[in-house]
C-alpha positions in Angstrom: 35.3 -55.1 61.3 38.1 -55.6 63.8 41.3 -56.1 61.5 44.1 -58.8 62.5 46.0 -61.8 61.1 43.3 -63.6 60.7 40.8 -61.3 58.4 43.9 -60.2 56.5 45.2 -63.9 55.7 41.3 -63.9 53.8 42.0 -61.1 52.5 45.0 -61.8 50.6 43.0 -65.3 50.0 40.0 -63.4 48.6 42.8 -61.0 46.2 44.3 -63.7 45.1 40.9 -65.7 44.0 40.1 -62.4 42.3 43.3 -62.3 40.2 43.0 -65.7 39.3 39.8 -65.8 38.3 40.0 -62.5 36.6 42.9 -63.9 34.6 41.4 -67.2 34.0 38.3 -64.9 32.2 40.7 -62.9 29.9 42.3 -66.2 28.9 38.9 -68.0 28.0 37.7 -64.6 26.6 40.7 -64.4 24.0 40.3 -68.2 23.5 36.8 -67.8 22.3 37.6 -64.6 20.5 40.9 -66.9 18.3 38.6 -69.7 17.8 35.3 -67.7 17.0 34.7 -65.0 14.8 31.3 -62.7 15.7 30.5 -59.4 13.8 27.5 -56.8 14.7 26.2 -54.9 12.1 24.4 -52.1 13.8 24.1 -49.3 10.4 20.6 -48.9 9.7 20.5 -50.6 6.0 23.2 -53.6 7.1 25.1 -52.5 4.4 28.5 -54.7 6.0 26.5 -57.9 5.8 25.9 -60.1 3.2 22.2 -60.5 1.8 19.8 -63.0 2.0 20.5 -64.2 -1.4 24.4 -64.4 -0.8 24.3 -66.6 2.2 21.8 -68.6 0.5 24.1 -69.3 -2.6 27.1 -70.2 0.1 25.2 -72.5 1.8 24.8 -74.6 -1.0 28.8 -74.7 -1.6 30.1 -78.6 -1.3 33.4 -77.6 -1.3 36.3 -74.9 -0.9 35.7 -72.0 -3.2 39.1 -70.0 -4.3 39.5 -66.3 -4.5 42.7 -64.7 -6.0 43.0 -61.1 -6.5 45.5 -60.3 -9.7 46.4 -56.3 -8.2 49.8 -54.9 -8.0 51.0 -52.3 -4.6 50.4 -52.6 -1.2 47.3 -54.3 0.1 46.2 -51.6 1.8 46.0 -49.0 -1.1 42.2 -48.0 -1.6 41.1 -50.8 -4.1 42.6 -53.6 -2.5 41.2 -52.7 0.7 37.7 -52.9 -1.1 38.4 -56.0 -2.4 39.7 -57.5 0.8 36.5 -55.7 2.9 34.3 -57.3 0.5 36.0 -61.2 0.7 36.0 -60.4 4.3 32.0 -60.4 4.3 31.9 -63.4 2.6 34.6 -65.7 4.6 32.4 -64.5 8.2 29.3 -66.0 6.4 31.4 -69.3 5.2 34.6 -70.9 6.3 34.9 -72.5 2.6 36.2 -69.1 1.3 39.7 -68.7 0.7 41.4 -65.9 -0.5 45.0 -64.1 -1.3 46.2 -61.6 -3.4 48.9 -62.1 -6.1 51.1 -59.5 -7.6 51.1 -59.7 -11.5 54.1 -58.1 -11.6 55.9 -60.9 -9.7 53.8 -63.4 -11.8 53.9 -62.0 -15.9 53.3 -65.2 -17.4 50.9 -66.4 -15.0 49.2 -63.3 -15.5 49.3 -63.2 -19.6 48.2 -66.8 -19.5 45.2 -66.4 -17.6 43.8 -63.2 -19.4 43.8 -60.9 -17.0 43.0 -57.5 -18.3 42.2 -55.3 -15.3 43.9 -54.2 -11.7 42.2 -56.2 -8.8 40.7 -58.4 -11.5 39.4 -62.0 -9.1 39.4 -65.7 -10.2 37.0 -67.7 -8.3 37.8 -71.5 -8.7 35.3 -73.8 -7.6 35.6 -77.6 -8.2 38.0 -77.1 -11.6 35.5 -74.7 -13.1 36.5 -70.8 -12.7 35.0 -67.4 -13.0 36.7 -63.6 -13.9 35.2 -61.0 -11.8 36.7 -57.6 -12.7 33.5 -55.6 -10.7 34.2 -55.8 -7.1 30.2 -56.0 -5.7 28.4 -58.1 -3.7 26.0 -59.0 -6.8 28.8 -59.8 -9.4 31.0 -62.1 -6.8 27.4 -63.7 -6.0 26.3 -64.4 -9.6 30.0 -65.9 -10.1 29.3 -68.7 -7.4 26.1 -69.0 -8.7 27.4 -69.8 -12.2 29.7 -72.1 -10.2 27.4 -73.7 -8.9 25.4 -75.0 -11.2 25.4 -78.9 -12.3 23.4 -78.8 -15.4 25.1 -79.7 -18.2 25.8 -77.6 -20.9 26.8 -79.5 -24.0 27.5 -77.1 -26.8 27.8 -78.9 -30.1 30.4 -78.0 -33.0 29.1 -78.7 -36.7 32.2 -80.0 -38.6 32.3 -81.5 -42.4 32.2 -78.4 -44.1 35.5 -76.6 -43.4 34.2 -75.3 -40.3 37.2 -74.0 -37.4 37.6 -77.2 -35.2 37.5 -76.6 -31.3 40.0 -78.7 -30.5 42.1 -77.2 -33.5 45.4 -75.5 -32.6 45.7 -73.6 -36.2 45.5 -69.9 -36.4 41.7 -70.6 -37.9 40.8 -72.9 -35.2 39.1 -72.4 -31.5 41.1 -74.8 -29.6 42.4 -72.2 -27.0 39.3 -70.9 -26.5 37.6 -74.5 -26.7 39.8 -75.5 -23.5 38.4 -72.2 -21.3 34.9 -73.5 -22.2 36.1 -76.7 -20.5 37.2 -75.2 -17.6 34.2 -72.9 -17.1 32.1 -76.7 -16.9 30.8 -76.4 -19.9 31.1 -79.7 -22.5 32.3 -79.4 -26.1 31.9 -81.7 -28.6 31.9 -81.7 -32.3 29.2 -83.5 -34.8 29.3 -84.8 -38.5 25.7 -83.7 -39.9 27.0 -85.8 -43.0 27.2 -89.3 -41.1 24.0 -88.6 -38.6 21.7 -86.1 -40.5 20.8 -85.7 -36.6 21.3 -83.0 -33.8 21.1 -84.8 -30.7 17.7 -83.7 -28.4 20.8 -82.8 -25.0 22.6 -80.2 -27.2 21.8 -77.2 -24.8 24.0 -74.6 -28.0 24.3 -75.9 -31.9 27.7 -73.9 -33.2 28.1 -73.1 -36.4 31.5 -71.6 -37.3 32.5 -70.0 -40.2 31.9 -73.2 -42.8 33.6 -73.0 -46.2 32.1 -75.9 -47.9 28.3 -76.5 -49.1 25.7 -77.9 -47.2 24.0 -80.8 -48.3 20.0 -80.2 -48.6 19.8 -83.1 -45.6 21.8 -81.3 -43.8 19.8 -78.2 -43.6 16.8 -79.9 -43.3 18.0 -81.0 -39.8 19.0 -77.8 -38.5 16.1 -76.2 -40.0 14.2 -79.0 -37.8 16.6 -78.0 -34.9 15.5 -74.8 -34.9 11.9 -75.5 -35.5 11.9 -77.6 -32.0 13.4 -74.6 -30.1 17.3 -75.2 -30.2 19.7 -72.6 -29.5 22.2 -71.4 -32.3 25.2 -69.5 -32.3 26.1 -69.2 -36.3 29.2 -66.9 -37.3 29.8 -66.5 -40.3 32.0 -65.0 -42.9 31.6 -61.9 -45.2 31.0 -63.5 -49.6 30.1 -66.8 -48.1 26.3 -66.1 -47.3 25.4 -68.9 -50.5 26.6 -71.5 -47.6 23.7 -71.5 -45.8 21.4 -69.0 -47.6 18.2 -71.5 -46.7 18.9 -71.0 -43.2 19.2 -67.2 -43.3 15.7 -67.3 -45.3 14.1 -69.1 -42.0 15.8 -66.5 -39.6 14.8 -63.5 -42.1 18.6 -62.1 -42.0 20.5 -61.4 -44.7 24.7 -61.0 -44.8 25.8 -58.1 -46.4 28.0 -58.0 -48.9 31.9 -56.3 -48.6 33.8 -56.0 -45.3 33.1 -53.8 -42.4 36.3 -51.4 -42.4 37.3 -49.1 -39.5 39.2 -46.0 -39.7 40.9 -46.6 -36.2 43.9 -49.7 -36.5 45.3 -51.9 -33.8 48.8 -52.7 -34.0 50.2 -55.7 -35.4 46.3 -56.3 -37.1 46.7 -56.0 -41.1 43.3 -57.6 -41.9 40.4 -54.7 -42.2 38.7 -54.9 -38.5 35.5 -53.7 -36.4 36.0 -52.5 -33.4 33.6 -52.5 -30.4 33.6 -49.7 -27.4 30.7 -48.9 -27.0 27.4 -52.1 -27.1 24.2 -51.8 -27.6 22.4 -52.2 -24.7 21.1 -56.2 -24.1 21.4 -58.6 -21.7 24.7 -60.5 -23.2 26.3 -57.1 -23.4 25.5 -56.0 -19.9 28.8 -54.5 -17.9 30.8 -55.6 -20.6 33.7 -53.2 -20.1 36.0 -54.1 -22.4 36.2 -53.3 -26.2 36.7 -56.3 -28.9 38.0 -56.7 -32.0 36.3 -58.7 -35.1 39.0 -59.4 -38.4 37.3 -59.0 -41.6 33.8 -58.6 -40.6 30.2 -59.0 -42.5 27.2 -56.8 -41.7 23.9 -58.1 -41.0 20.5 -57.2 -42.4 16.8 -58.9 -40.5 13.3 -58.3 -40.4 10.9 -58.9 -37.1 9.0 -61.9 -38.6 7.6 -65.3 -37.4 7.3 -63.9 -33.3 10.6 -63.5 -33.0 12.5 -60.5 -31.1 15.6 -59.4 -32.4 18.2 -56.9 -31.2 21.5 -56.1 -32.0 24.2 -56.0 -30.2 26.9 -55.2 -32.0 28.0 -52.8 -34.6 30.9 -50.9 -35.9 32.0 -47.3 -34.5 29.6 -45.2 -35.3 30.4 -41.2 -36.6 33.1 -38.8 -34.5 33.3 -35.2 -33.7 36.5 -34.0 -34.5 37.7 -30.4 -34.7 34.5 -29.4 -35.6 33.5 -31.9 -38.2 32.5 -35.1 -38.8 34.6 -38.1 -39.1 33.8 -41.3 -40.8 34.6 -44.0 -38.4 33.5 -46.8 -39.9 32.1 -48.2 -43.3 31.3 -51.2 -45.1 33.6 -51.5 -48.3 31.4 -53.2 -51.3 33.7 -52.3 -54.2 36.2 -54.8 -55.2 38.9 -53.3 -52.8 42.7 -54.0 -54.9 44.1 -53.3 -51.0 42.2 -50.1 -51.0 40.2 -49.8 -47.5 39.0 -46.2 -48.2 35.5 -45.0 -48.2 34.4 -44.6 -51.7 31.4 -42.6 -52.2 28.3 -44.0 -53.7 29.8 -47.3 -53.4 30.4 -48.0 -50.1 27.9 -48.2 -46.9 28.6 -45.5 -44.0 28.8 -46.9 -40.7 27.6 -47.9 -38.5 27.6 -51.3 -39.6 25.6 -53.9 -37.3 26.9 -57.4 -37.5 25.8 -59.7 -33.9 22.4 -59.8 -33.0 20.5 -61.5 -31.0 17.0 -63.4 -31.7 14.6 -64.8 -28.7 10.9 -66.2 -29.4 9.0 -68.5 -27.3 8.9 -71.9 -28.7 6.6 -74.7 -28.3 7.6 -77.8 -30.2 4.3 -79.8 -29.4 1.8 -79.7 -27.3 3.1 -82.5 -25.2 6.0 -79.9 -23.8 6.1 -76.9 -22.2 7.2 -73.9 -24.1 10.8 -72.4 -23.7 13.1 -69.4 -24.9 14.6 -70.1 -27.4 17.7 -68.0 -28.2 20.2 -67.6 -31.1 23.0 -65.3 -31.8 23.6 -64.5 -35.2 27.6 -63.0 -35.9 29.2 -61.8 -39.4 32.6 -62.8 -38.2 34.2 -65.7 -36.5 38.0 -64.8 -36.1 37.4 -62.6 -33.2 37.4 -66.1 -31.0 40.1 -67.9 -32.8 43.5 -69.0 -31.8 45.0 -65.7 -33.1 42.5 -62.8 -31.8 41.1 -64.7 -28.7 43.5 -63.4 -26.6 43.3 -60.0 -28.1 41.2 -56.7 -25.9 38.1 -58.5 -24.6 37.5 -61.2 -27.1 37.6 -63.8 -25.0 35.4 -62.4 -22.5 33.1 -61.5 -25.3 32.5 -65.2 -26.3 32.1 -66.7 -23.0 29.4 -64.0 -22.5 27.5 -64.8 -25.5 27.5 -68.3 -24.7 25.9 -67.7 -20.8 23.4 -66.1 -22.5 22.6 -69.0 -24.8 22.7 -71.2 -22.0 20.2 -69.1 -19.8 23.0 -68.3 -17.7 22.3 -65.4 -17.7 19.7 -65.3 -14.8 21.2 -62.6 -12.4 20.5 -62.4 -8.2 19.8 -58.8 -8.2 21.0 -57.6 -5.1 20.9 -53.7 -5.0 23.7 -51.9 -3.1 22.6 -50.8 0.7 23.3 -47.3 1.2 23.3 -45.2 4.8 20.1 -43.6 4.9 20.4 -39.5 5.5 24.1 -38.8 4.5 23.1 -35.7 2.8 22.0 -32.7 4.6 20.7 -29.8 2.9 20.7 -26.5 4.2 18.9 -23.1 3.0 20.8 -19.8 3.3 19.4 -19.1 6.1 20.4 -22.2 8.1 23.8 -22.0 6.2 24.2 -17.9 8.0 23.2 -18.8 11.2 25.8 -22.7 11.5 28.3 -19.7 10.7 27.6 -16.9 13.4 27.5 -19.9 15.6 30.6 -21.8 15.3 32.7 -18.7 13.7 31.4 -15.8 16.5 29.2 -16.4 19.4 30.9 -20.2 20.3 34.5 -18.3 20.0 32.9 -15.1 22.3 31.8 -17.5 24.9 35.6 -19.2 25.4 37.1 -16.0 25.4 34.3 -14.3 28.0 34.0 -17.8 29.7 38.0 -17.4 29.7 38.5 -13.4 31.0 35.8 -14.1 33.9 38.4 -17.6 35.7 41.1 -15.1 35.2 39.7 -11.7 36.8 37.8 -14.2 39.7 41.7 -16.3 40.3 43.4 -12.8 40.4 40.7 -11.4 43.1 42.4 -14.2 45.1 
């Protein structure tokens, strides 16, 4: 092609096109990149996706859901960056997910008043009702939003009359701290007079009843007795001597409190009262990843037979024996003896530990043959300080009590989602494969440079 003014005057015209095109590409690219956000997940077990069951739960989310992160140092130490990789995966499956991190340092009473016990620990808020996730997976921030989630109402019902502690109480005895959590977790307390209704009413989804002091009229227990018999849910705590209370009721259950005060040989600070303390559960589903250990003020052990088709299990007990030094140490007993102030084992009096005192009791239950049948599920304590006003905020008691009372709520029905992991990380190698790897790499790769090396240079000097 000839070349003169002409064909270069297109030329520039055709450059120019080009460039501004080119530029007008780039611009709508990064556009589209600012307002859209697209992720490829190309590992073989998509294990930087969310599941199924995840995106599933956020579609049904109405409304902004709240993340905040309680952790202390720089975002990008190796916890924090889990925690943010992990919200990350759920705000690229919903724009309804917001999150930030908070320093507790810079926050102390913030902190202390919401119970935060652990480094990283998350509150998810979602329409006034919140969650504590101190395990940073997929499946415990899902199960969170699922509790969330969920519009049934709870009522849980408070016997009162009796001396019981009042919910909405703010005495040392009472649960009104822990009364207002339930209330921001969407569940809905409310107390009842047995006296004035000789009632329970058929919507109570948990009957409580907590610690009484007084008598029960024979009425009384007649209509928890016909509670029970219709498949209610219980949660009775109770405290050690005061078994005559509701002694007809323990005959239906086939417990029996024991008599004396469970006593453990380790003390907290600033706790006078003999105490049982938990670290270690039995395994069931209320205790399930429970990491934290709790703390139960003058405590009464528990005695049951398997009778009537229910299933019992225990949950709780006092420490059990320790190694020390070569010997074994009593950790825990249960003092009969009139005491005087003297906690100490006493031989042929006392009961070695370990002591249980929380159990749990599930049968399926049928109240007439016009209904379907339904778990039924009470939880059976010998102590009812550990959730008062004075211990609640105390280790993990709080934690502790909300748990117990998912569980009698059936909220305790997990997404299982099990943790992708890269397929073939690990390679094994005999000691032969191992032998020959190292004559490769450490002699015949480093022979062939140098030879490879020698023959440029004597071939450039023949030059």
């Amino acid at each position: 092609m000839e070349i003169n003014k002409k064909t270069r005057r297109q030329l520039r015209i055709e450059a120019w096109i080009f460039i501004i095109l080119f530029l007008t590409v780039m611009v709508l690219l990064g556009w589209l990149a600012n307002r859209y956000n697209k992720e490829l997940d190309w590992t073989a077990t998509g294990r930087n996706t969310l599941s199924s069951a995840s995106v599933a739960v956020l579609d049904k989310l109405s409304g902004p859901v709240s993340i905040t992160s309680y952790a202390s140092g720089d975002e990008t130490s190796p916890q924090n960056t889990r925690i943010r990789d992990l919200i990350t995966r759920y705000q690229n499956a919903s724009d309804k997910i917001h999150f930030k991190f908070v320093d507790p340092n810079l926050s102390p009473d913030q902190t202390r008043k919401l119970g935060i016990h652990t480094p990283g620990e998350m509150i998810v808020d979602y329409q006034g009702r919140t969650e504590h996730v101190t395990s940073f997976t997929e499946e415990n921030l899902t199960n969170s939003l699922q509790r969330l989630l969920r519009n049934a109402e709870r009522k849980i019902v408070f016997i009162t009359g009796h001396g019981e502690r009042n919910p909405e109480g703010h005495a040392n005895f009472d649960f009104g701290q822990f009364f207002q959590s339930l209330q921001n977790k969407g569940f809905k307390v409310s107390t009842l007079n047995l006296t004035a209704t000789l009632s329970i009413p058929t919507d109570t989804s948990v009957l409580v009843i907590a610690s009484p002091q007084l008598d029960y009229l024979p009425s009384e227990i007649d209509a928890i007795k016909q509670y029970i018999a219709k498949g209610g849910n219980l949660w009775w705590m109770q405290e050690p001597d005061s078994n005559a209370h509701l002694a007809l009721l323990a005959n239906q259950l086939h417990i029996k409190f024991m008599n004396g005060i469970i006593v453990s040989a380790v003390r907290i600070y600033g706790v006078n009262s003999p105490t049982a303390i938990v670290a270690k559960y039995l395994p069931h589903t209320i205790t399930n990843e429970f990491e934290y250990k709790t703390l139960y003020p003058e405590v009464a052990g528990i005695e049951f037979e398997q009778k009537d088709n229910w299933s019992i299990t225990p949950f709780l007990e006092s420490l059990p024996d320790v190694i020390a030094q070569g010997r074994t140490v009593l950790a825990s007993w249960l003092k009969t003896g009139k005491s005087g102030g003297d906690l100490n084992y006493v031989s042929g009096i006392d009961v070695k530990g370990p002591i249980k005192f929380g159990i749990a009791m599930t049968r399926t239950a049928k109240p007439d043959s016009s209904q379907k049948s339904k778990t039924q599920r009470i939880v059976v304590m010998g102590d009812g300080d550990f959730i008062s006003n004075t211990y609640l905020g105390l280790l993990g008691n709080q934690e502790m009590g909300e748990h117990i009372l998912n569980w009698l709520t059936h909220d305790d029905n997990f997404i299982n989602i099990p943790e992708p992991k890269a397929p073939g990380t690990h390679i094994v190698l005999t000691d032969t494969s191992m032998w020959m790897f190292g004559m490769l790499y450490l002699i015949i790769l480093p022979l062939l440079l140098i030879i490879g090396g020698v023959a440029i240079w004597l071939r450039r000097r023949k030059r």
